[in-house]
C-alpha positions as CSV (number, residue, x, y, z in Angstrom):
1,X,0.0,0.0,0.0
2,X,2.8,2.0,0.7
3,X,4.6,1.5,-2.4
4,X,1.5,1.9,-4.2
5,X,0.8,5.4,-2.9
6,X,4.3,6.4,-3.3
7,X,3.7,5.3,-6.8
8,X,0.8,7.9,-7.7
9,X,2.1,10.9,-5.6
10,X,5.4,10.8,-8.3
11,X,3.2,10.3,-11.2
12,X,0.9,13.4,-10.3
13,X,3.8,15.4,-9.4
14,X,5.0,14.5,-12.8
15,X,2.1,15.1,-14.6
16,X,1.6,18.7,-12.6
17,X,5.3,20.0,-13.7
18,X,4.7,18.9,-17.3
19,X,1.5,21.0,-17.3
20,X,2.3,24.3,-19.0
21,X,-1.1,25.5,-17.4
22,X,-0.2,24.2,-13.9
23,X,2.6,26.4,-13.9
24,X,2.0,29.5,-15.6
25,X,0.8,32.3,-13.8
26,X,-2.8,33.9,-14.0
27,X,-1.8,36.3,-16.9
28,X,-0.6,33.4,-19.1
29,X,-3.7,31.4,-17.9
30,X,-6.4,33.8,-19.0
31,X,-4.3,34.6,-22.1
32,X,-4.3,30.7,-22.9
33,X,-8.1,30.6,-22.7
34,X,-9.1,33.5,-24.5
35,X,-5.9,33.8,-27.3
36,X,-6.5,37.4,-26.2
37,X,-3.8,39.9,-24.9
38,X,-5.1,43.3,-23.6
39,X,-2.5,45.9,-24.0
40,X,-2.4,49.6,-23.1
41,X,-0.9,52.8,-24.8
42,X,-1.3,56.4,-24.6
43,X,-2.2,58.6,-26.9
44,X,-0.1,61.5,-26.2
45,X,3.1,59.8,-26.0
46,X,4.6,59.9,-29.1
47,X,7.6,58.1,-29.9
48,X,6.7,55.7,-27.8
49,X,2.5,55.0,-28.4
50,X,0.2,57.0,-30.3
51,X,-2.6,56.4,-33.1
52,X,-1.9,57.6,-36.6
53,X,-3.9,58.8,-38.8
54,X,-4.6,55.6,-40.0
55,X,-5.9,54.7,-36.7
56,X,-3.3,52.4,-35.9
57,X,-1.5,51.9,-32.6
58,X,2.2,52.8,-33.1
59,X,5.4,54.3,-31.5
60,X,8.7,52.9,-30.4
61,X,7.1,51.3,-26.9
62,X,4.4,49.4,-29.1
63,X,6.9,47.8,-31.3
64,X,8.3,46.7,-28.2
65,X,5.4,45.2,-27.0
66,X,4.3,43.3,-30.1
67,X,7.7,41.7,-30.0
68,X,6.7,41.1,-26.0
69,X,3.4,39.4,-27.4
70,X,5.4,37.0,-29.5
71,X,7.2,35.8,-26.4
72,X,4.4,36.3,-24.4
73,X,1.9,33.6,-26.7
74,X,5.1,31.0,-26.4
75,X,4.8,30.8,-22.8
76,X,0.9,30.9,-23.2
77,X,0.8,28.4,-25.5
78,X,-1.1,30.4,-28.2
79,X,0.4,30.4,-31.7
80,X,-0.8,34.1,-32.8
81,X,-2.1,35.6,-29.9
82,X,-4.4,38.8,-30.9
83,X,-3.9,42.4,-29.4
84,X,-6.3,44.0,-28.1
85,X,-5.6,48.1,-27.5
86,X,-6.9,50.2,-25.0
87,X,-5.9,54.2,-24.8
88,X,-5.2,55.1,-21.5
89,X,-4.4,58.5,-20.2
90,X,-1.5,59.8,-17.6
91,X,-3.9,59.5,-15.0
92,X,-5.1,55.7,-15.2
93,X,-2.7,53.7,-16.7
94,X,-1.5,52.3,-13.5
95,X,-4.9,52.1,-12.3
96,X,-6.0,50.3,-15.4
97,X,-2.7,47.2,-14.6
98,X,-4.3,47.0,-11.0
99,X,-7.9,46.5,-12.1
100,X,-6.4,43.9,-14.7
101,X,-8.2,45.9,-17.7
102,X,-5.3,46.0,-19.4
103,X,-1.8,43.3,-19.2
104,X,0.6,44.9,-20.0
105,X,1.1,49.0,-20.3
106,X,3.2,50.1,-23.3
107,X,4.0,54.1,-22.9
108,X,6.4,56.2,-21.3
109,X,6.1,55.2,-17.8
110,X,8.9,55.8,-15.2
111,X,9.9,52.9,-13.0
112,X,9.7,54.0,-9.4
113,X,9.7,52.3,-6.0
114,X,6.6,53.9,-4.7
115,X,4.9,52.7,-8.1
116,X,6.3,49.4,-7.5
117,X,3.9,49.1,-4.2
118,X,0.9,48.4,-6.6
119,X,2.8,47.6,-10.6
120,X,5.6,45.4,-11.3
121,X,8.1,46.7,-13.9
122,X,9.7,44.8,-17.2
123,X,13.4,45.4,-17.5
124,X,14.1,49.4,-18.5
125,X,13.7,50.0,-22.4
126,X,14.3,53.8,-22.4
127,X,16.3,56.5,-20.4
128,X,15.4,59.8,-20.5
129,X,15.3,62.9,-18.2
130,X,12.8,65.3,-17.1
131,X,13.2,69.1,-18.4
132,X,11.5,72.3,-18.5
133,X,10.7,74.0,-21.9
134,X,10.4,77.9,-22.1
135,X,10.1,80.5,-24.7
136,X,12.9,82.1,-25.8
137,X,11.8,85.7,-25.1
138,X,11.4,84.7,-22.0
139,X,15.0,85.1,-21.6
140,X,15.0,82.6,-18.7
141,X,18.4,80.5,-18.5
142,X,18.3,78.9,-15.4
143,X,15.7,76.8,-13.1
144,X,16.1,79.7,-10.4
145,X,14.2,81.5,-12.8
146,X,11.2,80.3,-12.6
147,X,10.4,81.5,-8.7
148,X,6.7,82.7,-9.1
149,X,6.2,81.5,-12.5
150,X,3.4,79.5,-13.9
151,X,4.8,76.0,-15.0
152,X,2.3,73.1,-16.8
153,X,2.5,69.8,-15.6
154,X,0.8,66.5,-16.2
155,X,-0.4,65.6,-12.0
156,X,0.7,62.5,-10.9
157,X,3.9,61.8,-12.4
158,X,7.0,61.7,-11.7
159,X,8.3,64.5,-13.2
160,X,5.4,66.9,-10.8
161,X,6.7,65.3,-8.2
162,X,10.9,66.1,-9.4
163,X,9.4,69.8,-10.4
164,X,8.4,71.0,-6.9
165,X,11.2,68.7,-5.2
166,X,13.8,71.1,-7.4
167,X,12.8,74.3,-7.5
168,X,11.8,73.9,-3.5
169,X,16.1,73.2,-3.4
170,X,16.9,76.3,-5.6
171,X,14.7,78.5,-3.3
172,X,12.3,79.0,-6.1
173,X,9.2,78.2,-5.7
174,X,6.5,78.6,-9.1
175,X,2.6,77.8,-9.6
176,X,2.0,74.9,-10.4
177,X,-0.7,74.6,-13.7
178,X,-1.7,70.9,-13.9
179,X,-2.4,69.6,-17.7
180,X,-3.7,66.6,-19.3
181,X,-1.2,66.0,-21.9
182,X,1.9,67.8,-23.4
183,X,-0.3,68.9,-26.5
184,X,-2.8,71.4,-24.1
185,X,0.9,72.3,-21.8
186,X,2.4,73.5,-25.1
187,X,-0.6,75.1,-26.4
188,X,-0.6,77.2,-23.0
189,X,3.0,77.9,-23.6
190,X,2.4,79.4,-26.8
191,X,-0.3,81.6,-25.8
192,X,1.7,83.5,-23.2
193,X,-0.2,81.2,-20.6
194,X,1.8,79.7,-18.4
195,X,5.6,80.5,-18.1
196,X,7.4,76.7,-18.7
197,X,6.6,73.1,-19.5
198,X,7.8,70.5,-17.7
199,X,8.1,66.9,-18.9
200,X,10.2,64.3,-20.2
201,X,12.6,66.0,-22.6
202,X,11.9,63.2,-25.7
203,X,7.7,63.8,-25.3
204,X,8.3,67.2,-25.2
205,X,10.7,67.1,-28.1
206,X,8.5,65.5,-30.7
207,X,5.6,67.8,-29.7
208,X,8.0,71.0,-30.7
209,X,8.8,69.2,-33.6
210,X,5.1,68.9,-34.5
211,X,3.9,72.8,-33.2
212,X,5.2,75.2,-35.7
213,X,4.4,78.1,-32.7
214,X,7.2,76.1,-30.3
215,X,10.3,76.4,-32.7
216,X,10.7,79.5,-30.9
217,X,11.0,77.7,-27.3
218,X,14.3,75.9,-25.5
219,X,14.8,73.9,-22.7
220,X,16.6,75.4,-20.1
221,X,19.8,73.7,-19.6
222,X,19.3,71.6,-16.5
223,X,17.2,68.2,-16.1
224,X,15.1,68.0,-12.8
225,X,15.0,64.6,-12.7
226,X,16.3,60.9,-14.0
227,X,13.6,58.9,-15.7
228,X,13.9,55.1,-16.6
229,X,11.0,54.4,-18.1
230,X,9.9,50.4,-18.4
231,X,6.7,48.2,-19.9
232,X,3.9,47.8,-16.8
233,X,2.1,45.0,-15.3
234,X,0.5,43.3,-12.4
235,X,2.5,42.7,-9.8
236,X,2.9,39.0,-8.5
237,X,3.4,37.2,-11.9
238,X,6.9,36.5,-12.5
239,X,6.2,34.0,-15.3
240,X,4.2,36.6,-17.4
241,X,7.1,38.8,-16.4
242,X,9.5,36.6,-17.7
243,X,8.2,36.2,-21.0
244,X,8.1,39.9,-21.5
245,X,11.7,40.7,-20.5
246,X,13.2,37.8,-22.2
247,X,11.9,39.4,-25.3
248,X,13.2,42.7,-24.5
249,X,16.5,41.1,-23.6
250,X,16.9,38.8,-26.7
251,X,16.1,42.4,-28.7
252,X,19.3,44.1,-27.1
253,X,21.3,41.1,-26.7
254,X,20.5,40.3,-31.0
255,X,20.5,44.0,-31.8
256,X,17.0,44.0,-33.0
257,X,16.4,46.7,-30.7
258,X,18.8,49.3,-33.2
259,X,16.2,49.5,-36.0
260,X,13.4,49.8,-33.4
261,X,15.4,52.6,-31.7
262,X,16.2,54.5,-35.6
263,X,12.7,54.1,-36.9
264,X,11.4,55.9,-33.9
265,X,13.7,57.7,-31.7
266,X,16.7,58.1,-34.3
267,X,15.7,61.7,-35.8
268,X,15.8,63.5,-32.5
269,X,19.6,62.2,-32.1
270,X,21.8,59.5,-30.9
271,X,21.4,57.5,-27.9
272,X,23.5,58.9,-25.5
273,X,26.1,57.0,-23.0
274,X,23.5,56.8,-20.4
275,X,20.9,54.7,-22.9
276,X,24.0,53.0,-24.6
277,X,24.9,51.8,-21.0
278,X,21.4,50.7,-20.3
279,X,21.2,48.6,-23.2
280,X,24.5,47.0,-22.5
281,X,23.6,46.3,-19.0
282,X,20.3,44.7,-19.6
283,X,21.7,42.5,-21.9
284,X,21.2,39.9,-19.4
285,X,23.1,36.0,-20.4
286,X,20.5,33.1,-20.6
């Protein structure tokens, strides 16, 4: 009897670990049963996720994440797993991982400890800084300059939070003037509105590029904060997690990440040694 029971606890251990579906985690499980993967962008991100005018989801982070659902449908199980977009603003994106509405976030979002509390994080995919844009007959060269001044910010990133966290250090203090994406911020800056935009430099880059009334702005010289920006989802599901970073891995290890990075971030200049080094370091061995 002994033997016997010995016998058909090893054979259902067996047959659990050679269960794909035994082991994968929740994500992979409902992505297994519906072929389905839910996947979240914002709109006002551009390089990194916006609509065309075709009304197709695009931008450096997207690429990134269809090459994540490749991965991701391996370790599923399903062949061709479908996308499934969602636009999601600033404010809920996070939100929207929590709730499980969305499983995986594919913007520009900053990878932070206190965001780690309720979001897990895929490995970094883009290093960028926050700035402060101003026009240039404003003749401000220096953050100190903006004591009393009305600055645009989107409320609840990171970047509010390294705004008032600076200029509180330089003794200069401004009024705050929260937005709800760079587009309205530059529009105010344009119209003698508000004094200074802050943001990440990249975001608020391509919307210069796009605004022929912001040639005539500059960022003043200093960043006011360091932003590594990574793909989000749930937290607790370190085998959906793997499957996304061993695609992002296998990208920079390969080099597949360089026509990604020219295609979409190329024109507004090389990578610097900061995103080199990021690359390099997240090229983790197998």
């Amino acid at each position: 009897m002994r033997v016997t029971t010995c016998v058909a606890v090893l054979a259902l251990a067996v047959a659990f670990c050679g269960s794909p579906s035994a082991i994968a985690g929740p994500t992979l499980d409902r992505i297994k049963a519906s072929g389905t993967i839910a996947m979240g962008y914002r709109d006002d991100a551009a390089p990194f996720s916006f609509k065309d005018r075709n009304a197709r989801v695009r931008g450096y982070s997207v690429e990134l994440c269809e090459q994540a659902a490749i991965e991701i449908g391996k370790a599923a199980g399903v062949e061709a797993p479908r996308i499934a977009w969602r636009p999601l603003s600033a404010a809920e994106r996070l939100d929207a991982v929590t709730r499980g509405d969305v499983d995986l976030e594919c913007g520009m979002t900053t990878i932070s400890l206190s965001r780690m509390a309720s979001v897990d994080f895929s490995v970094p995919i883009y290093v960028d800084g926050g700035a402060v844009l101003v026009r240039d007959a404003s003749k401000f060269t220096r953050l100190a300059d903006l004591k009393g001044k009305r600055v645009a910010v989107i409320p609840g990133t990171t970047t509010e939070q390294a705004l008032a966290r600076t200029l509180t250090a330089v003794g200069s203090p401004a009024v705050i003037v929260p937005i709800g994406d760079y587009a309205e911020g530059v529009s105010l800056l344009e119209g003698g509105k508000v004094d200074g935009v802050a943001g990440d430099r990249i975001a608020l880059t391509t919307m210069r590029s796009r605004t022929s009334g912001a040639r005539n702005t500059d960022f003043l010289p200093s960043d006011i904060s360091f932003e590594p920006y990574g793909l989000v989802m749930r937290r607790d599901d370190p085998d959906f997690r793997l499957a996304v970073n061993r695609a992002l891995v296998e990208l920079y290890r390969s080099g597949g990440i360089d026509p990604i990075f020219q295609r979409w971030v190329g024109l507004l200049g090389r990578p610097g040694p900061m995103l080199h080094a990021m690359f390099y370091l997240n090229t983790l061995p197998r």
